[in-house]
BAKEKE-540406 format. One line per field, with one value per atom (N, C-alpha, C): x, y, z; residue in one letter; atom name; residue number from 1. Coordinates in nm, 3 decimals, always signed. Each point is the difference from the previous one (the first is absolute). Layout:
# residues N
c1 <- c(X ...)
c2 <- c(Y ...)
c3 <- c(Z ...)
type <- c(A ...)
atom <- c(CA ...)
seq <- c(NUM ...)
# end
This chain:
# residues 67
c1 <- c(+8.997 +0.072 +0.145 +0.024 +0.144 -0.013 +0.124 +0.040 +0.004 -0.048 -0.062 +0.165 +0.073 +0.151 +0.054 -0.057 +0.045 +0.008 -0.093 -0.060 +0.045 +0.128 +0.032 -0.008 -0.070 -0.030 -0.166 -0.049 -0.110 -0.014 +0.051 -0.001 -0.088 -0.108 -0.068 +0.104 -0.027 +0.044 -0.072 -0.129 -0.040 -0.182 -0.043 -0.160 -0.017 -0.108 -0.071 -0.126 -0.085 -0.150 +0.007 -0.133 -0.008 -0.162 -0.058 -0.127 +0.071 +0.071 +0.062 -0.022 +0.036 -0.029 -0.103 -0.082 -0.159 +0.019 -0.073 -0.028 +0.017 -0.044 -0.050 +0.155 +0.096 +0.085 +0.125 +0.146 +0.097 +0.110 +0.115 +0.096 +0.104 +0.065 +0.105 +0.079 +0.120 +0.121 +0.086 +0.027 +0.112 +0.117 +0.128 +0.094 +0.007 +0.044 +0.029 +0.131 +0.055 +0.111 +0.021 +0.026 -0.042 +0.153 -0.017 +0.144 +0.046 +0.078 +0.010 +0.158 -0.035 +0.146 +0.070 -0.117 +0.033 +0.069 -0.035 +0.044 -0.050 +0.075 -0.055 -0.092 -0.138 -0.101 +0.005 -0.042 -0.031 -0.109 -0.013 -0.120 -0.117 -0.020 -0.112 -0.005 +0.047 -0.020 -0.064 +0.108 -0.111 -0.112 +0.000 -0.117 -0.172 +0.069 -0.124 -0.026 +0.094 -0.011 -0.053 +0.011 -0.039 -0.185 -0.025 -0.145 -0.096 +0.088 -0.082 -0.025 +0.054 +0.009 -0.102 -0.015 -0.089 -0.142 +0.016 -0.184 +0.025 +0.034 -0.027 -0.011 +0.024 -0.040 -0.100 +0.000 -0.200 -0.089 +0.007 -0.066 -0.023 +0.040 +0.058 -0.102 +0.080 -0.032 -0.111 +0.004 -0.090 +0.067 +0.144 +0.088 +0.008 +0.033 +0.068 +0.096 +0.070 +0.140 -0.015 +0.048 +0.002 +0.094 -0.001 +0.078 +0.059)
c2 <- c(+12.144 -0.004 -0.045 -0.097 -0.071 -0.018 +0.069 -0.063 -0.135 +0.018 -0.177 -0.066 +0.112 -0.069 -0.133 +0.041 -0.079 -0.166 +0.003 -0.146 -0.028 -0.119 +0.015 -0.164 -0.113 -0.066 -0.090 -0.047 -0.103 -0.098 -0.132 -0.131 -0.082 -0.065 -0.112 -0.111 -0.013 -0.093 -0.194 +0.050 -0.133 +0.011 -0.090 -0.012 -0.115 +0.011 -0.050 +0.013 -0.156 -0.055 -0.082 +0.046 -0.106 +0.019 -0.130 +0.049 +0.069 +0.007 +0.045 +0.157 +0.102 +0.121 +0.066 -0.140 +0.060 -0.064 -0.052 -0.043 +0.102 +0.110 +0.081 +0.083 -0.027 +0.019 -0.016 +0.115 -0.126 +0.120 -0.058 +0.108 +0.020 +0.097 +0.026 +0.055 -0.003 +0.002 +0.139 +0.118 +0.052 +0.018 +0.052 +0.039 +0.093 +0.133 +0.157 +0.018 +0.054 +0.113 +0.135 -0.010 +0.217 +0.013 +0.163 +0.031 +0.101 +0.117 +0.130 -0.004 +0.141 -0.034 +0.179 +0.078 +0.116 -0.015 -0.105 +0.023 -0.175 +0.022 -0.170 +0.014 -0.084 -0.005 -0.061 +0.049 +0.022 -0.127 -0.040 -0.123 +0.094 +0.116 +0.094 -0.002 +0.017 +0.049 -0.172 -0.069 -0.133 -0.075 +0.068 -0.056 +0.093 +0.146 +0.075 -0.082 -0.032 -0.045 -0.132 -0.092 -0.136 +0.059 +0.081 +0.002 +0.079 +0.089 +0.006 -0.073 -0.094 -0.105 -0.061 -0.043 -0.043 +0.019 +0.118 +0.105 -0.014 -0.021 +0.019 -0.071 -0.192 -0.092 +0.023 -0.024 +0.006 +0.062 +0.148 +0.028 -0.031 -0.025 -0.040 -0.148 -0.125 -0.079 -0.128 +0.143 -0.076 -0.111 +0.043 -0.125 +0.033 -0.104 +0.024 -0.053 +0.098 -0.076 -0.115 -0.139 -0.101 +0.009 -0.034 +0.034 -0.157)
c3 <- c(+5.383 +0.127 -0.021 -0.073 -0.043 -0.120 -0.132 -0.043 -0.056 -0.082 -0.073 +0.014 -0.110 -0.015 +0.130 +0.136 +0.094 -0.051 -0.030 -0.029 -0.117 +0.012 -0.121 -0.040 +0.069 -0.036 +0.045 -0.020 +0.048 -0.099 +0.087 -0.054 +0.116 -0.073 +0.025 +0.082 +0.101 +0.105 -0.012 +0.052 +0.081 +0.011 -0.020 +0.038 +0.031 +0.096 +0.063 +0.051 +0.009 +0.025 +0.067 +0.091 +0.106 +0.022 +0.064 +0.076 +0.076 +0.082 +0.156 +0.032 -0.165 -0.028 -0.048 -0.062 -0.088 -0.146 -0.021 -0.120 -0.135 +0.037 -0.071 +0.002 +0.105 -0.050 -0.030 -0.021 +0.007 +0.050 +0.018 +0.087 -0.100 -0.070 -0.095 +0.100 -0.031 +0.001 -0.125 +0.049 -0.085 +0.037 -0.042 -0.001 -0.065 +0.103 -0.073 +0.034 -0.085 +0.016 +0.026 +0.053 +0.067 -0.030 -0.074 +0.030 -0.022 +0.016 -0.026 -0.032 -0.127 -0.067 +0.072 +0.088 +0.037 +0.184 +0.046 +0.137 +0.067 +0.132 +0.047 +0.087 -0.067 +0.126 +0.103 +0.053 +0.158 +0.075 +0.082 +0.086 -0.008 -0.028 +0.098 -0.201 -0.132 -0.126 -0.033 +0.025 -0.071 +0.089 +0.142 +0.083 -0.099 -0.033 -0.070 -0.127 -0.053 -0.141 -0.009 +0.092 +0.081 -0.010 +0.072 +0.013 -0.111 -0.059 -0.129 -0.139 -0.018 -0.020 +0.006 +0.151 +0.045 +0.029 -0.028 +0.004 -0.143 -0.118 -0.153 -0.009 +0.078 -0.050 +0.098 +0.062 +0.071 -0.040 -0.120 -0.040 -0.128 -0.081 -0.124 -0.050 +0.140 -0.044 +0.109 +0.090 +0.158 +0.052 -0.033 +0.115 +0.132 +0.069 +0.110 +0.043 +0.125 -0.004 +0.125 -0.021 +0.059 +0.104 +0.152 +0.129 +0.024)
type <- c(X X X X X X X X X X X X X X X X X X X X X X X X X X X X X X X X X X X X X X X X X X X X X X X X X X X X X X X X X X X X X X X X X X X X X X X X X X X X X X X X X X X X X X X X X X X X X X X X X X X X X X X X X X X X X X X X X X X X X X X X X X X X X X X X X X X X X X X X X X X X X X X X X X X X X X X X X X X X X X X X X X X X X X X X X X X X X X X X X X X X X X X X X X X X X X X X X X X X X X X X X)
atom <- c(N CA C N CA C N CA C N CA C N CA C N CA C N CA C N CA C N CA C N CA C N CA C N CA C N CA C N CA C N CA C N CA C N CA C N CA C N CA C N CA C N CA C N CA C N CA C N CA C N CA C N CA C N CA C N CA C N CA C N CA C N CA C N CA C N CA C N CA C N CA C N CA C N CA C N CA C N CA C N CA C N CA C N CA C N CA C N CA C N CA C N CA C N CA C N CA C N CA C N CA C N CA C N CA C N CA C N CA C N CA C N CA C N CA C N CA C N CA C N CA C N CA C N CA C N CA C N CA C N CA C N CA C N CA C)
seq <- c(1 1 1 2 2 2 3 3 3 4 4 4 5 5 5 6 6 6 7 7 7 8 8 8 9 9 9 10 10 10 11 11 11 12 12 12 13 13 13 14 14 14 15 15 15 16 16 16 17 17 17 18 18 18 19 19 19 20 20 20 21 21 21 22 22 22 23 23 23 24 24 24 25 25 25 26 26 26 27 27 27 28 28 28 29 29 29 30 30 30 31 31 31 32 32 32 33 33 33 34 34 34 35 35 35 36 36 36 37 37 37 38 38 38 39 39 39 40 40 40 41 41 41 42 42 42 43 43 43 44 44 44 45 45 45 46 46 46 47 47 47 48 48 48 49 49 49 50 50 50 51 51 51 52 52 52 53 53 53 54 54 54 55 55 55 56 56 56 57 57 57 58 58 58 59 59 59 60 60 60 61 61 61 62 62 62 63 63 63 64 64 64 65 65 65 66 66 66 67 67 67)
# end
């Protein structure tokens, strides 16, 4: 669907544990870089890129995203 190139970084942020979230689990934290060297994205290009993302980590790794 996109271009891997977009993604031109992911750095480890932040974790966290709590009973508050589950024992069993814990909440990470990344920092990505999206970025295109062909044109400037758009709210509607990194809102898509935002959620696939997000379905590859839910499938991937049975996360979910915390609200």
């Amino acid at each position: 669907m996109y271009k891997r190139q977009l993604i031109q970084n992911v750095e480890f942020f932040d974790e966290y544990n709590s009973s508050e979230i589950g024992d069993d689990f814990k909440s990470v934290t990344f920092k990505i870089t999206i970025q295109s060297d062909e044109k400037t994205l758009t709210e509607e290009d990194l809102e898509k890129i935002h959620q696939n993302i997000i379905e590859k980590t839910s499938q991937k790794f049975n996360a979910k995203l915390r609200s």
